[in-house]
C-alpha positions in Angstrom: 34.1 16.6 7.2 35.0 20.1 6.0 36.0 23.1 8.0 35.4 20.4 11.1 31.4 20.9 9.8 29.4 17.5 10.9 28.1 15.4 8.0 24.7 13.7 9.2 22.0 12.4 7.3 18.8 13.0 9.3 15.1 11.1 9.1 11.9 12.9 10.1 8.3 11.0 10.4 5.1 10.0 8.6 1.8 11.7 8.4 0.6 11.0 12.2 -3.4 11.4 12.7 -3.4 12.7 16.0 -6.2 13.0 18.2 -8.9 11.9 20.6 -11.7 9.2 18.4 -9.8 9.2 15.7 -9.4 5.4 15.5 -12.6 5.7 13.3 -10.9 7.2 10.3 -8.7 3.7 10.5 -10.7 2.2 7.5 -10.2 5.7 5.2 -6.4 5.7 6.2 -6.0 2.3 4.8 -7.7 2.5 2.1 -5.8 5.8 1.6 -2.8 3.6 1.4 -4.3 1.3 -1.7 -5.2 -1.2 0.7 -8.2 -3.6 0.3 -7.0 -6.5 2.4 -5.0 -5.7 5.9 -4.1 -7.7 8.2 -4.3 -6.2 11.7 -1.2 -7.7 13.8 -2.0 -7.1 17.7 -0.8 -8.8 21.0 -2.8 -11.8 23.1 -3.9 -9.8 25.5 -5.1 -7.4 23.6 -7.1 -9.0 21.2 -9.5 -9.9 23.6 -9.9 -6.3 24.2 -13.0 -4.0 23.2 -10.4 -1.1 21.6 -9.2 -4.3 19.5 -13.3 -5.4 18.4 -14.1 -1.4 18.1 -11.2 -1.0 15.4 -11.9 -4.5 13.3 -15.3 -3.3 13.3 -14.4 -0.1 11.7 -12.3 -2.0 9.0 -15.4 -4.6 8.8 -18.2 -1.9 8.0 -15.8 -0.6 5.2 -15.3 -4.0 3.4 -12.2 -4.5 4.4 -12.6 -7.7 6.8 -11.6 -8.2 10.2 -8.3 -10.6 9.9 -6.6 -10.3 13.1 -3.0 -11.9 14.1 -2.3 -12.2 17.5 0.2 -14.9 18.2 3.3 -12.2 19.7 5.3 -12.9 22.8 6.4 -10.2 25.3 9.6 -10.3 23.7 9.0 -11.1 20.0 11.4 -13.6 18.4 11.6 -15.1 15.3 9.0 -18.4 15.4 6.3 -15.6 16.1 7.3 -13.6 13.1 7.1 -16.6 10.5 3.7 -17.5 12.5 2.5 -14.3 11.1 4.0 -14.3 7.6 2.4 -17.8 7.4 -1.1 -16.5 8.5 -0.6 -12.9 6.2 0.5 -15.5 3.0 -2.6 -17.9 4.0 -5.1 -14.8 3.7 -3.7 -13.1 0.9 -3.2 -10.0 2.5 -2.0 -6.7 1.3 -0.5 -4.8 3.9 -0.3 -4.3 8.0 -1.8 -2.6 10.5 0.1 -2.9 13.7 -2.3 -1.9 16.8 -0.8 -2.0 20.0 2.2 -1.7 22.2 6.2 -2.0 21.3 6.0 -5.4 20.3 3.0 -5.6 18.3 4.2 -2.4 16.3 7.9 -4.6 15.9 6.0 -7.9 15.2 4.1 -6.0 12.5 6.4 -4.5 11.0 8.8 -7.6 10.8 5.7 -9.5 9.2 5.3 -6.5 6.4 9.2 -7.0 5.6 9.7 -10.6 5.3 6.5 -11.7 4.1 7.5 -11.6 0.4 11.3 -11.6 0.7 13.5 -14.5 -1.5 13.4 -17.4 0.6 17.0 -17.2 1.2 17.1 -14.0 2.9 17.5 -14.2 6.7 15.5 -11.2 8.7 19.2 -11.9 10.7 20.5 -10.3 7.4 18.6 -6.7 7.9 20.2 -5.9 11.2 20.9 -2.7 11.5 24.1 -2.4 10.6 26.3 -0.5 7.9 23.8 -0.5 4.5 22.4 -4.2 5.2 18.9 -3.2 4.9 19.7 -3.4 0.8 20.0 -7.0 0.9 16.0 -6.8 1.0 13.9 -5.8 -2.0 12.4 -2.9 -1.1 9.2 -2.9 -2.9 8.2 -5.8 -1.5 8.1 -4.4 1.8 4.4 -4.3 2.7 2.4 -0.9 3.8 2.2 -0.3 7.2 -0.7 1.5 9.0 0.4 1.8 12.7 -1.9 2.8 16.0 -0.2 2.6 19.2 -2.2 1.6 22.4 0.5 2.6 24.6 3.1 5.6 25.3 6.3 4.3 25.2 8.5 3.1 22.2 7.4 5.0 19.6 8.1 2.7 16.9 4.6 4.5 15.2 7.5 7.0 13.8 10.7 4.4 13.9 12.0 2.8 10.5 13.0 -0.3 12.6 11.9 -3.0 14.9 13.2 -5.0 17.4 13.2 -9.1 17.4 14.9 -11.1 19.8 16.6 -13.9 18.6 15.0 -17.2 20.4 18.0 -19.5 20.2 20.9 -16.9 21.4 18.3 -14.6 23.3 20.0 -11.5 21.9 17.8 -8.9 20.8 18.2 -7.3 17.3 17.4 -4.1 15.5 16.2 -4.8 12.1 16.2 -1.9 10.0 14.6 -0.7 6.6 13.4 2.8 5.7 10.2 1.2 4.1 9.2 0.5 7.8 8.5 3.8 8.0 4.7 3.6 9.0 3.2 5.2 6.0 0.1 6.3 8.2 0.2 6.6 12.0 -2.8 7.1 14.1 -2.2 8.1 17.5 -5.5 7.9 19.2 -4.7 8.8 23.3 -8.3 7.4 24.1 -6.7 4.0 22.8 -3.9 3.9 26.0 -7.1 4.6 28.8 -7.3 0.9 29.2 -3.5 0.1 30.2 -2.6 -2.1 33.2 -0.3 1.0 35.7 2.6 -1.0 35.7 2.6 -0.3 31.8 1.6 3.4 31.7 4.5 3.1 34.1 7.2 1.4 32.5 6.3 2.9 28.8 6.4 5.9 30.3 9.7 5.8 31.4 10.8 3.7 28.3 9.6 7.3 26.6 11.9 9.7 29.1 14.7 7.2 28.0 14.7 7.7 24.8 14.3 11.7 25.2 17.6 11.3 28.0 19.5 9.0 26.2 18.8 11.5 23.1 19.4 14.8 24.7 22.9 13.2 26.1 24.5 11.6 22.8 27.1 13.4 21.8 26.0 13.0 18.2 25.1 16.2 16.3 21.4 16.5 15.5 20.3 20.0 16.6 16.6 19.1 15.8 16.7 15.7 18.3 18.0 17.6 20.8 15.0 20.4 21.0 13.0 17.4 20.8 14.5 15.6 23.4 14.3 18.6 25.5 10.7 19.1 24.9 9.5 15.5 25.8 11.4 15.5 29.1 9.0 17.8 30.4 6.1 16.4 28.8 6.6 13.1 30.9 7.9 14.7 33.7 4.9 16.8 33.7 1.8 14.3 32.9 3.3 10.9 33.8 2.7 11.1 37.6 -0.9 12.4 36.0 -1.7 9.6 34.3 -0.2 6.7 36.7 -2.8 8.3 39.1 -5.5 9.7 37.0 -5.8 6.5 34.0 -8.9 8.8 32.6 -7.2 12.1 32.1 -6.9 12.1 28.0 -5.6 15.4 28.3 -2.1 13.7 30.2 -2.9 11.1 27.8 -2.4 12.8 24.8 0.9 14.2 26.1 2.3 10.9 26.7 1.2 9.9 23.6 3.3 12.7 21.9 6.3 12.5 24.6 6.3 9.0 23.2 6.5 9.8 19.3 9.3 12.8 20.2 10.9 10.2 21.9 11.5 7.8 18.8 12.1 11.1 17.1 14.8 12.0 18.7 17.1 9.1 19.4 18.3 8.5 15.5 20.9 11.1 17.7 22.1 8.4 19.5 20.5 6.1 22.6 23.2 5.1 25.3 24.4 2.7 28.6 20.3 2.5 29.8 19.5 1.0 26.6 22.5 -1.6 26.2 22.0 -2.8 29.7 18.2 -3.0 29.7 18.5 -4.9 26.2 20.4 -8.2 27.3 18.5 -8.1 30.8 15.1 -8.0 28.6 16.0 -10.8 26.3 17.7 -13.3 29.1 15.2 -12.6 32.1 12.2 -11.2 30.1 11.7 -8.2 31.9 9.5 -5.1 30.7 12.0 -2.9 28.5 11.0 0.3 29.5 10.8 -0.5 33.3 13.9 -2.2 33.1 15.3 1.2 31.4 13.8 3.2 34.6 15.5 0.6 36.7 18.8 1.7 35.8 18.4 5.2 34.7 19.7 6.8 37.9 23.0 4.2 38.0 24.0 5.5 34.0 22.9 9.3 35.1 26.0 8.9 37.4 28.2 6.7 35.0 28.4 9.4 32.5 27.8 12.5 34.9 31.5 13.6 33.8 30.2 13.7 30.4 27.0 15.2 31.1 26.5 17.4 34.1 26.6 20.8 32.2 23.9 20.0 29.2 21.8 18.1 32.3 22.5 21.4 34.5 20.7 23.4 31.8 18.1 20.9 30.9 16.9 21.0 34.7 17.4 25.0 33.9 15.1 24.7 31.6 12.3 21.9 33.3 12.1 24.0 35.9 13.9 21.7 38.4 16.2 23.5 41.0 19.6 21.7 42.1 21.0 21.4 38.8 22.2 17.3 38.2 21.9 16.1 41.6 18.6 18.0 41.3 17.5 15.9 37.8 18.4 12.8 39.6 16.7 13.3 42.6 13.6 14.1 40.7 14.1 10.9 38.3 14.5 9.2 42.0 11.3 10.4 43.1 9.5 9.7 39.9 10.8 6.5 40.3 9.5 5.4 44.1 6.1 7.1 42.4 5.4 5.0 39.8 6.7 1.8 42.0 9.6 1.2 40.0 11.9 -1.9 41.2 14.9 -0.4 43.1 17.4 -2.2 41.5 18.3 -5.1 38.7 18.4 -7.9 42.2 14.6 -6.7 42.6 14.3 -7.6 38.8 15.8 -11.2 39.5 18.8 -10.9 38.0 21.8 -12.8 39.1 25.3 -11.7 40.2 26.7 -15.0 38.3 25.6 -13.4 34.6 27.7 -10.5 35.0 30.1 -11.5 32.4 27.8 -12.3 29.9 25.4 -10.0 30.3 28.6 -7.2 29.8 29.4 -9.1 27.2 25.6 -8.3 25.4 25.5 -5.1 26.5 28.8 -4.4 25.0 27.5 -5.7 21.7 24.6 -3.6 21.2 24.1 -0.8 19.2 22.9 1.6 21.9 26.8 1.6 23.0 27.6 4.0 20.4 25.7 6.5 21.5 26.7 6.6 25.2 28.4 10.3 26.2 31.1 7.9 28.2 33.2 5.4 26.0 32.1 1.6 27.2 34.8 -0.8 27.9 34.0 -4.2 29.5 35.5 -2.6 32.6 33.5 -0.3 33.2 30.5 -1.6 31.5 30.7 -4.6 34.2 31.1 -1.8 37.2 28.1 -0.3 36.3 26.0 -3.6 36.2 27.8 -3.9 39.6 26.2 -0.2 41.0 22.8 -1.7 39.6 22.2 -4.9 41.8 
């Protein structure tokens, strides 16, 4: 640091294809990227869906086959990954497209990394810590074409994934610039079809990451009119779309609020992330409602912190009140979209306290948190959440 200047090195996306229909360009994009043989990695559930048949038949009427890999828990872990590899080896296949939500786009993206790393490297090896990503080869990392089908984690823009670890049940960031989605298509006709409790929860897993962003003390001028930016966009059009599934136009903004999102938090996520991480791996709950569930609890953990830059964010959202006004409008958003009130609700139990403080204390979001997290305090605030 010089003249107490900050010294940050800062990422920016990929070429995004944005826009309503645009799913039909899928077969130039990837051939765009050298492919001839993808392999599209998607989720059970969605699979079965027509969005899914639509796209493969787009890839199928261009030559380029319709080889699908679908095999991807909720939470995906590591036996799902080297079910994929094993499938993407099998087919000789050239490079991923990851369609769908948070965890097909991680699942994807894992498969592209590790699919033609030396067979003594651990994907355990690539967390994201420190310069670890170097212990991979780089050019082996497969292209990745990505088209999310929901709004939520924006990991369409991220350079990382998230895989939880099946025999310790931590979740773990794995990180490598070449995950960096070389082509993303973000299609908001594509998120029409998603159940309300996920337009929900991936909605609020989106105003996370723009909160969380917008309050890490971190310096990243260009996050933080981001962050800014996608509050309102899902505090504007996420009650739309939870009550109007059809409107593309609330759509699309979700769809953008969800990008921004991912965008913004290489400033720094916080408490709602390394809370809703353990309770996500242990219980299995939905990440982005379980970051909803205790949103308002962290709001008054780090108020000290916080209040003035939240004061002129609800300045600037047009909410009156100031921070007990922010809250209370993250409150009603929250009783809107049928949120859980609380972590009991979710099913956790008072007995895992410990450990789950323990977890949270561990994960990288902690860094990022305006209020330094000790297991004191850590443990109080899982306490203000049951």
């Amino acid at each position: 640091m010089s003249h107490g200047v900050p010294s940050r090195n800062w990422s920016y996306p990929t070429a995004i294809k944005f826009g309503v229909g645009r799913i039909a360009e899928l077969a130039e994009h990837v051939s765009a990227v050298g492919l001839k043989k993808p392999l599209l990695v998607t989720d059970k559930a969605l699979a079965a869906l027509p969005i899914t048949a639509a796209a493969l038949d787009v890839l199928a009427q261009a030559g380029l086959g319709r080889a699908v890999f679908s095999d991807v828990d909720p939470n995906p872990n590591e036996a799902n990954m080297a079910a994929g590899i094993k499938v993407y080896n099998a087919g000789g296949h050239d490079g991923v497209i990851c369609f769908g939500g948070g965890s097909a786009l991680d699942l994807g993206k894992m498969i592209a990394l590790m699919a033609h790393q030396r067979a003594d490297l651990s994907v355990w090896d690539l967390e994201d810590v420190d310069d670890w990503y170097t212990r991979a080869d780089g050019a082996k990392v497969a292209p990745i074409i990505a088209v999310p089908t929901t709004a939520g984690t924006g990991s369409e823009v991220g350079r990382a994934g998230v895989l939880t670890n099946s025999a310790t049940h931590k979740k773990k960031i794995i990180f490598h610039p070449k995950l960096m989605p070389a082509i993303t298509i973000c299609d908001p006709a594509l998120t029409v079809g998603m159940p309300r409790f996920i337009t929900a929860g991936t909605g609020m897993d989106a105003l996370a990451h723009c909160l969380e962003a917008y309050c890490s003390p971190i310096y990243h001028p260009m996050s933080q009119g981001i962050a800014l930016e996608g509050m309102r966009l899902v505090f504007e059009n996420l009650p739309v779309v939870y009550a109007e599934p059809n409107n593309l136009m609330a759509r699309a903004n979700m769809m953008s609020a969800a990008a921004m999102g991912a965008v913004a938090f290489q400033k720094g996520l916080g408490a709602i992330h390394s809370l809703s991480h353990p309770i996500g791996a242990v219980y299995n709950t939905h990440h982005g409602t379980t970051n909803a569930v205790v949103m308002p609890m962290v709001l008054d953990f780090n108020r000290p912190a916080i209040e003035d830059r939240i004061n002129a964010a609800a300045a600037y959202l047009g909410i009156a009140g100031g921070f007990d006004g922010f809250r209370a409008r993250i409150m009603a958003l929250r009783a809107e979209l049928s949120i859980p009130a609380n972590l009991t609700a979710m099913g956790v139990d008072p007995a895992r306290l410990d450990e789950l403080t323990d977890m949270a204390l561990e994960d990288p979001s902690c860094g990022g948190n305006p209020v330094e997290m000790t297991f004191a305090n850590t443990r109080a605030l899982f306490e203000t959440c049951m």
